[in-house]
N, C-alpha and C positions, 0 to 999 in steps of 0.2 A: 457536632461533627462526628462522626461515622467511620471509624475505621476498617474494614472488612478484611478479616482474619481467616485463617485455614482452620480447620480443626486437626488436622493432621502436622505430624511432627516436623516433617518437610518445609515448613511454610520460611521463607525468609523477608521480614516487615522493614522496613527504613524509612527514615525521613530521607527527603532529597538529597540533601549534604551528607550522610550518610555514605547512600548508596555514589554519590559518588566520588565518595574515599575509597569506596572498596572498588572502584575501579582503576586506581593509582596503579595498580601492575598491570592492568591491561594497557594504560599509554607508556608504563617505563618498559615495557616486554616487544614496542615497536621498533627493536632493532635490526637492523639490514647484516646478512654474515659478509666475509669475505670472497663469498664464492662468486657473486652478481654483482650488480649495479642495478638492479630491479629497484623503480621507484615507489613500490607496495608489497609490505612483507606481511607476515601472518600476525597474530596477536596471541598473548594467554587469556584463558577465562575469565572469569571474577572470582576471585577467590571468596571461598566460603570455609573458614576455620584450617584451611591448611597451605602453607606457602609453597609456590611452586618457582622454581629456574633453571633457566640454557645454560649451559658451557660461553660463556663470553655473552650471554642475553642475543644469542642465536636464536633467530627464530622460521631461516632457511636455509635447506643445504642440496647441495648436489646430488642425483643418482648416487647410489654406489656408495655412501659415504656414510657416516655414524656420527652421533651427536650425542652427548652424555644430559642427564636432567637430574635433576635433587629436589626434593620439597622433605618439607618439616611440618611438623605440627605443633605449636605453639603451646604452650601449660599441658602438652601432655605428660603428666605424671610417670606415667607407665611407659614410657622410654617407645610404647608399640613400633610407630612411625607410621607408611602408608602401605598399602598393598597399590601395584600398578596396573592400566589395563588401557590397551589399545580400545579406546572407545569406535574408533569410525576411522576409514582410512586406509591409506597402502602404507607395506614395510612391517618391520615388525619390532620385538622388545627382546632385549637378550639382560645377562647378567644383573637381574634385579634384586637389590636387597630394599629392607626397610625403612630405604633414605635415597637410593639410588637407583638409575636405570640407564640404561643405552638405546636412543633408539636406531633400528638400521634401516636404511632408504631402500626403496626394491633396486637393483643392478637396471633395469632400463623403466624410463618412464616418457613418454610422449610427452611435452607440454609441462604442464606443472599439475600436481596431484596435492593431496593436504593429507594429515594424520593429526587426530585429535586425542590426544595422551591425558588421562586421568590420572589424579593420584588420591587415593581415598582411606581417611584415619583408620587403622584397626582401631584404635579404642572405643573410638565414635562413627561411625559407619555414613552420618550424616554429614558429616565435615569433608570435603572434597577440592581440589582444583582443577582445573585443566590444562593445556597448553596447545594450541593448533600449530603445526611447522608446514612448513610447507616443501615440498624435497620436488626441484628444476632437474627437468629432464632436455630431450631435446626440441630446441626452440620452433615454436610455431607460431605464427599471424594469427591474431585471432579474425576472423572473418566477421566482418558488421559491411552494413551498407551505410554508405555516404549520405549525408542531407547533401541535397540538391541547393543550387546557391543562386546568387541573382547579379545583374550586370549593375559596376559601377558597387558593390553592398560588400562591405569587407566580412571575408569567412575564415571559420579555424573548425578543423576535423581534428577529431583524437585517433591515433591509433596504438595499439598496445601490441606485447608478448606475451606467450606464456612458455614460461619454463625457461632455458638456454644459462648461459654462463657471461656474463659482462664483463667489459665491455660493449655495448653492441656498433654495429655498422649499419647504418637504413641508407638504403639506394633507390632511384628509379631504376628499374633495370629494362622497361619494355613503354613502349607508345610516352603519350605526354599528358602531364598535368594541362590543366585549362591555365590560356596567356593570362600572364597575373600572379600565378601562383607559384611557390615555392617549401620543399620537404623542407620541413628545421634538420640542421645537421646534428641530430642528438647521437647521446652514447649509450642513453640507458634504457628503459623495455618500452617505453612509449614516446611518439614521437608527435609532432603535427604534422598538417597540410593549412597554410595559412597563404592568403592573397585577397589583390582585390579584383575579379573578374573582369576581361577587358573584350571577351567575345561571347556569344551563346551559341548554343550547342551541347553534345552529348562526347565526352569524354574517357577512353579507357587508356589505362595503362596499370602497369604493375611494379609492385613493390618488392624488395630482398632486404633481408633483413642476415645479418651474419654474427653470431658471435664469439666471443675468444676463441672458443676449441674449433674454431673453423667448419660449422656448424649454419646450415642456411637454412631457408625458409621463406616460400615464394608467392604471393595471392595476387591475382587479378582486382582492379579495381574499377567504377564509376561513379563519375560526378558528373549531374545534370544542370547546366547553366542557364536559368531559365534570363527573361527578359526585366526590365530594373524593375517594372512597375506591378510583377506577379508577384500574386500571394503563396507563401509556401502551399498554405492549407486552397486546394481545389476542388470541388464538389459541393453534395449538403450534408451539414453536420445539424447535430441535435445537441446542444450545449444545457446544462443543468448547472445552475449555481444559487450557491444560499450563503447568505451574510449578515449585513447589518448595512444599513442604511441611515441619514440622519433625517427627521419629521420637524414638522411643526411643533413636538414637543421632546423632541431629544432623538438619542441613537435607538430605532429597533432593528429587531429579526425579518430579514425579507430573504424573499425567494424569486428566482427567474429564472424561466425554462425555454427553449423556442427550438425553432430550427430556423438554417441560417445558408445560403445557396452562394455559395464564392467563385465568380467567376474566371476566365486564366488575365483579368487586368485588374482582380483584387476588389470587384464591387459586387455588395451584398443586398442581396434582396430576401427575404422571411416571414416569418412570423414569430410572434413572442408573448407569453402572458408572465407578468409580475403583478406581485401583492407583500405587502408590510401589514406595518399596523396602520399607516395612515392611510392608505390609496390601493384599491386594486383594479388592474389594467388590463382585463382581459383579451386576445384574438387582436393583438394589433400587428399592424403591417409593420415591417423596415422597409425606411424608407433613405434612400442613398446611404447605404451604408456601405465602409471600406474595408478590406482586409490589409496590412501591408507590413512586409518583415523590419525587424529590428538588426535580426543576424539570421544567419541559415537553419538555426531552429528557433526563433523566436519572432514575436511579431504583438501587432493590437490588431484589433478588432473593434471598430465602431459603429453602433449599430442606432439610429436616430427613428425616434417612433413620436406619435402622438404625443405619447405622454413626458417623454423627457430623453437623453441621452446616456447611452451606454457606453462606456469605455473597457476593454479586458485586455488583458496584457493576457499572453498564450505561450507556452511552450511546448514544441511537438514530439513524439515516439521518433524515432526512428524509421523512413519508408519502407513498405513490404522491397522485396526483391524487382516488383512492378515500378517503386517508385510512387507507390499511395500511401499516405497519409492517412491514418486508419484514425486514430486519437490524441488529443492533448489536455494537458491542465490550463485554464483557467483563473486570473485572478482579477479583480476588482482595482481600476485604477481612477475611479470619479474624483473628485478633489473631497475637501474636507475630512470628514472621520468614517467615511464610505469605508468597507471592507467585506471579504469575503471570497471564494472560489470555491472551482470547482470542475467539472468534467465536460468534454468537446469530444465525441463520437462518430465518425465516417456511419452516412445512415444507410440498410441498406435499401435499395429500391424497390426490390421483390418483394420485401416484406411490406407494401402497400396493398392498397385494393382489398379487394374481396368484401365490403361490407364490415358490417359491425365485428369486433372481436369476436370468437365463439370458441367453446368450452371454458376450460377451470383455469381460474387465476389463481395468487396468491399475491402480498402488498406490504407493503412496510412504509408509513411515512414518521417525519421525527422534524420535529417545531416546537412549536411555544405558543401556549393556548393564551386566550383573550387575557387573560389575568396575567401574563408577563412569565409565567412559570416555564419551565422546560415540559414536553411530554411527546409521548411515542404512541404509535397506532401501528397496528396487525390486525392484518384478515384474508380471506379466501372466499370467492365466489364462483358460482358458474352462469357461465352465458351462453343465449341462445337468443338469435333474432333481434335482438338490442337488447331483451330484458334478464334483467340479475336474479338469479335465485340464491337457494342455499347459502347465503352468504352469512359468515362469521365473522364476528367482530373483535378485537380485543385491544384498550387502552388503559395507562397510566395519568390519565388529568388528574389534577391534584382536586377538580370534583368534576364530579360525572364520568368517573370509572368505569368503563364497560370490559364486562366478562364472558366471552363467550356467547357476544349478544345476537341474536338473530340480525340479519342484514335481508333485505330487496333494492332494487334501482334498475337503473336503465343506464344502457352505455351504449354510446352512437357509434359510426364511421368516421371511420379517419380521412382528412379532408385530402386533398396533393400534397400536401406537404408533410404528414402527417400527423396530424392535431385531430383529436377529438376530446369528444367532455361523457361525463359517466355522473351520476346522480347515486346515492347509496343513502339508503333508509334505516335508519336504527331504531327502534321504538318510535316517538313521537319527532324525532330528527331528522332533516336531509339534509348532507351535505356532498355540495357540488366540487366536480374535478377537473383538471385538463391533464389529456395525458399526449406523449407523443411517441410517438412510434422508432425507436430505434434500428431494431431486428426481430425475427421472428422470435428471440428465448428474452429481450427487454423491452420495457417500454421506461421511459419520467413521467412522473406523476407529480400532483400539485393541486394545493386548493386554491381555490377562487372564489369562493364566496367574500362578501361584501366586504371590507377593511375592518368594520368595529365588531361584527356580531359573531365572527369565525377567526379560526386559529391560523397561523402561517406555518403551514407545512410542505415537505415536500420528501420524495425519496421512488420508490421504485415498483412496478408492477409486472409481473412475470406469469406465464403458463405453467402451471402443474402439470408434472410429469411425473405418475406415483409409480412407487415399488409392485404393485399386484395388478393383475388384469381382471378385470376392467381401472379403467386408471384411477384406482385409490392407492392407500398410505397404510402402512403395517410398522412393526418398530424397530427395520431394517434400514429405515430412510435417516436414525440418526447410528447406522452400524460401518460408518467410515467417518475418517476424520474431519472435523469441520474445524473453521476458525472462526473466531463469533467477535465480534465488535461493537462494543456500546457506547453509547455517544448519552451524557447529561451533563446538569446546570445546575447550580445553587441560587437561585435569589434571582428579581426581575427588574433590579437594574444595577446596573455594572456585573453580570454575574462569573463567577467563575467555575471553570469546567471541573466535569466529572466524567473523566472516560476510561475505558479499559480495552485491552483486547486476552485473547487466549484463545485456547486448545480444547475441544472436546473431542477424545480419544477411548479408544478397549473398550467401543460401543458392544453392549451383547445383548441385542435383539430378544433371546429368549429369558434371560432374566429383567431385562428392562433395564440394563445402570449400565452406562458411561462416564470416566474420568475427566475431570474438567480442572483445568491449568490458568491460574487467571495473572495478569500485568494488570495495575491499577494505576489511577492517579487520581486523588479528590486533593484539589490543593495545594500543601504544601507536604500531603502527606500520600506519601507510594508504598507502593507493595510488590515483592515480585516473585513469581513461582508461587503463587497458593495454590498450592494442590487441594481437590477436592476428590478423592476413588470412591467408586462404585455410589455414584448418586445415582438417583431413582425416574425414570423418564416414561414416559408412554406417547405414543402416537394414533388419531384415532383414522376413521377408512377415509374423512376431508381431508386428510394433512394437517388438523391441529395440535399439537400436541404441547406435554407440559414435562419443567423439567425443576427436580429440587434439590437446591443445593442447602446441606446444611454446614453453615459455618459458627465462627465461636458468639459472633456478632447475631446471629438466629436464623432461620429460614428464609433464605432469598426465593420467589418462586416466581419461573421465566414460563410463558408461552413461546410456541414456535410454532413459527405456520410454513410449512414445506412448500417449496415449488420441484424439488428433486430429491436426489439422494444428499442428505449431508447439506442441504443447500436451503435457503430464506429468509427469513424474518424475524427479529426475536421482541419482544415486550417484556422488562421485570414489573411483576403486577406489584402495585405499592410501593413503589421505587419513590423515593421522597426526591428523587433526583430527576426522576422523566425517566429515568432510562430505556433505552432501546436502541435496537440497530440491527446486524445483519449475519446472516450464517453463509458463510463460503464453501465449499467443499473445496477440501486440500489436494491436491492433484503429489501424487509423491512420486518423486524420479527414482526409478531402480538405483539401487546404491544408495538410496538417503538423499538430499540435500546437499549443494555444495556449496563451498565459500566463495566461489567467484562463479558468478555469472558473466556470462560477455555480452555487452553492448549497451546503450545509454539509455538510461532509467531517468523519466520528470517524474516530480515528486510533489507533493501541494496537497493544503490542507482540505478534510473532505469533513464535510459537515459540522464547519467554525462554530463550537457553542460559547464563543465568547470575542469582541472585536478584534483584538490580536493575543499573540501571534498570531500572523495568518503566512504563510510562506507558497512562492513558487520557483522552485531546484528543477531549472533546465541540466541536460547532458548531467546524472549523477550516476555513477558507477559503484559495483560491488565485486572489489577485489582481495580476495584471500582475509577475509572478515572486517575490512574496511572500505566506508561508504567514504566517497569521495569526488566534489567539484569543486566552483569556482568559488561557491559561495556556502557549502558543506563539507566536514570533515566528523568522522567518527570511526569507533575501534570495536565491534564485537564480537564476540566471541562466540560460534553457531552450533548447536547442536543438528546435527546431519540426520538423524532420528526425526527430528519431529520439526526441523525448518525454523526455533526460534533461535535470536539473540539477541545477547544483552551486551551494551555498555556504554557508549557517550556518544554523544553527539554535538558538535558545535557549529551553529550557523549564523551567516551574519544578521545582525540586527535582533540577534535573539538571544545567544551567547552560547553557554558551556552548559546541556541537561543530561541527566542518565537520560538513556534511552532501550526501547526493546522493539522489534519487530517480530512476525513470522510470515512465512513463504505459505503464499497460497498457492501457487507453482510460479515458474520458473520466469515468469511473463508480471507477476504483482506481489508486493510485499505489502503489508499491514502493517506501520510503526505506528508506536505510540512514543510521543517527547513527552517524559513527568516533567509535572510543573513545580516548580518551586517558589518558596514566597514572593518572589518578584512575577513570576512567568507561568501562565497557563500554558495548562498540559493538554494537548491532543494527537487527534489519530491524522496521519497522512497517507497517504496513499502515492506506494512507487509501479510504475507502468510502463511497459516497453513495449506494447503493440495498440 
């Protein structure tokens, strides 16, 4: 077992149980003040060597108003105490000594705003806590769009506040709910819309919300009542899912990709290719397949082919402003020890035609080679005409490593629907693909060679878009923030996961070395914050490039093969684990990061390297550093710098884990659930368009 360490002093390591003691003040620090009746308050940090608290375990307050904090520092000999500092945030700090502080609220705030207050050891400078507050200003609607609902199908909408002073009062104030329906008479920041529809049609009216200081706030609304037997999801979507299946000789790794045309009375016509270790099904039709909802964002999807029947339970984004369905989560509901999800994509049309792909790709796919092991693949081609040139190759099999291996092949046109296949040469090897066409900046990809003699993979193919003209790669393409995600496995049966995510940050192009922040989990053993400054990276004029971290554990050394700035594929060469997975570019909102986003986030497991958990969190939200649904609940604590947080997480059927994510913008979150000796750890993916 492998634990992987910082070499810098920074580093904080725990077992699960551990780390999730030290988040005992982030759930006792979830206290509501007397100013609201908000039913989501702010949370404190994870405390790290210094204890932090509110005036009455306040941890919201009114404009205008002051709240006092104290932290200690525990065996500190030298009496020091903490120095304090407004880390992020409105308002500011008055009267501080080395035990105390005041914080003051700005005198007007629209809506509700956060301040994230630090308290850090003089004696030890590495010892710190936090505390986020959150200071109600005057109250506003948050603006989200309705899901669209169906005749005779029972619905419930969330609607929220931000800011104001509780009590609240929620009214119709203008036009009508659809017959059926009725506002819950709530008192506190969110409210519903629940009924069962008894007409179709297109619905407006408006809401008022009012509270204590006599304080309103007014939004228009619609809801689209479609007919009983329409599927939320309408058009063609490109769905990508990878799991586990059960064979002829137990549970493997399989993958399934297609695209899937939903009509407005919920019937599915497509194509789809799947492959395991026992069976592979390529270019098959669906044939009478259905779409049809469960509730107004949720639904299955059945899709019946040659070779057998598909069942996925779905949950959707939220519609554009049009009322489309742009994407949803996926998950696996076949009977027995089936499992797995994954991703459902509005495809678009214009990015059809034209012939073969042309120009420079890049690729990442991430499976389990013939031998049961975990393992990753990256590389970069260019195309002209259908045939591949310059292609680079790079993987982790646990045999047959390849490094920077020259690549050729052939890639065809994409057919109506969008499917094609691509053939790639590596020394004396071809192996075959199918990909499908998303949009013009995606494509899913996937092998299809034969069930016994090829590996079950799958993941993602992209255009190169480089830093320098003519379109190459210089070593500005890793000189903004990226988030990077790796997905591995231990053992080739029953295996248990090895993943992580983090930060690479303070890229600098002319010396070559970027910061790299990593969240782990192998096991029963996590890690969180390993700081790694000033590693050593280069980029070459393809987009491939290398990057070396050195930890206490010894040299981890990663390929990355760029499709953009900050943006692609990664491979750890010699990863006993497989590792590999994907570079994001981080999108940072002016201001930092904030603790509450609006509107409802599905959530669901992306790249299951083990049969369960596997999880799909319809309608989850993130308010004032607490994730929260029907069927999730967690508290953390965000740093607005750099979009990550850390603290717990509980969901049903999985229980109570530490947890971290980060904000890759404002639209997808990257968590990773540590695993503990009972419970694999992995990455999920939160999505709101």
């Amino acid at each position: 077992m492998i634990v992987i360490r910082s070499r810098t002093p920074r580093r904080r390591a725990a077992t699960a149980a551990t780390l999730l003691c030290s988040l005992g003040a982030v759930l006792a620090m979830s206290a509501c003040s007397n100013n609201s009746n908000r039913a989501i308050t702010g949370s404190t940090g994870v405390d790290n060597g210094v204890s932090i608290s509110t005036d009455n375990s306040v941890t919201e307050l009114l404009e205008n108003t002051s709240l006092g904090l104290t932290a200690s520092v525990p065996n500190d000999t030298t009496k020091a105490g903490v120095t304090w500092t407004l880390s992020a945030g409105v308002g500011s700090l008055s009267a501080a000594t080395n035990g105390a502080v005041t914080y003051v609220a700005p005198t007007q705030v629209t809506g509700a705003a956060t301040a994230v207050i630090t308290a850090t050891s003089i004696a030890n400078p590495l010892l710190n806590a936090q505390v986020t507050l959150v200071v109600l200003g005057d109250p506003q609607l948050d603006r989200i769009v309705l899901f669209p609902g169906n005749l005779n199908l029972g619905y419930g909408a969330n609607l929220s506040i931000s800011g104001g002073s509780g009590p609240f009062t929620w009214a119709l104030s203008a036009g009508a709910l659809p017959p059926g329906f009725t506002l819950s008479a709530s008192t506190l920041s969110n409210d519903t819309i629940t009924g069962v529809p008894t007409a179709t049609g297109t619905y407006t009216f408006s809401i008022t919300i009012t509270d204590s200081l006599s304080r309103t706030s007014t939004l228009p609304f619609t809801i689209q009542i479609n007919p009983q037997n329409a599927c939320v999801l309408l058009g063609q979507y490109v769905f990508a899912w990878s799991g586990f299946r059960t064979g002829k000789s137990g549970i493997s790794s399989a993958v399934h990709l297609g695209v899937v045309n939903i009509d407005s009375n919920g019937l599915i016509t497509g194509e789809t290719d799947y492959k395991s270790a026992y069976r592979a099904s390529p270019a098959e039709t669906v044939i009478n397949g259905t779409c049809a909802n469960t509730t107004a964002d949720t639904g299955q999807i059945s899709l019946n082919t040659p070779s057998g029947l598909y069942q996925y339970n779905f949950a959707i984004t939220p519609p554009d402003t049009s009322g489309v369905i742009h994407s949803a989560r996926i998950q696996l509901v076949n009977a027995g020890s089936d499992s797995g999800s994954g991703l459902l994509q509005l495809q678009d049309a214009t990015a059809l035609g034209g012939g073969a792909p042309s120009g420079n790709f890049a690729f990442g796919l991430i499976g389990v080679a013939t031998s049961g092991l975990h393992f990753g693949t990256a590389g970069r081609f260019s195309a002209s005409g259908g045939a591949i040139s310059a292609g680079l190759v790079d993987s982790n099999a646990a045999s047959g490593a390849l490094n920077d291996q020259p690549a050729t092949g052939t890639i065809g046109a994409p057919d109506a629907t969008g499917r094609g296949v691509m053939a790639l040469n590596t020394g004396s090897t071809t192996s075959n693909y199918t990909y499908y066409v998303v949009n013009a900046h995606k494509m899913v990809i996937m092998a299809i060679d034969s069930a016994s003699s090829a590996p079950v993979l799958s993941g993602f193919l992209s255009p190169q878009v480089g830093t320098l003209d003519p379109n190459t790669f210089d070593a500005t393409a890793l000189g903004a923030p990226s988030i990077i995600s790796l997905w591995g496995a231990k053992g080739d049966i029953d295996p248990y996961t090895v993943v992580a995510i983090g930060r690479l940050a303070n890229g600098n192009p002319t010396a070559g070395t970027v910061d790299l922040t990593l969240q782990s989990s192998v096991q029963s053993l996590v890690s969180s914050d390993e700081a790694y400054t000033a590693q050593t990276y280069s980029v070459n004029p393809a987009g491939r490039g290398t990057l070396a971290v050195y930890s206490s554990a010894g040299l981890r050394s990663f390929v990355l093969y760029f499709d953009g700035v900050a943006d692609g594929y990664v491979v750890e060469q010699g990863s006993a684990y497989g590792n590999a997975g994907l570079l994001e570019a981080q999108q940072l909102p002016v201001g930092g990061f904030p603790s509450t986003l609006v509107g409802d986030y599905v959530s669901g497991t992306q790249f299951p390297q083990a049969p369960g958990p596997v999880v799909l969190v319809p309608q989850i939200s993130l308010n004032f550093g607490q994730l929260s649904s029907s069927y999730t609940n967690g508290v953390f604590s965000i740093d607005p710098s750099s979009g990550r947080g850390i603290g717990s997480l509980t969901q049903t059927g999985v229980g109570t884990t530490p947890a971290a994510f980060y904000m890759v913008t404002t639209d997808k979150i990257d968590m990773l659930r540590y695993s503990t000796i009972a419970t694999n750890g992995a990455i999920e993916w939160l999505i709101d368009n």
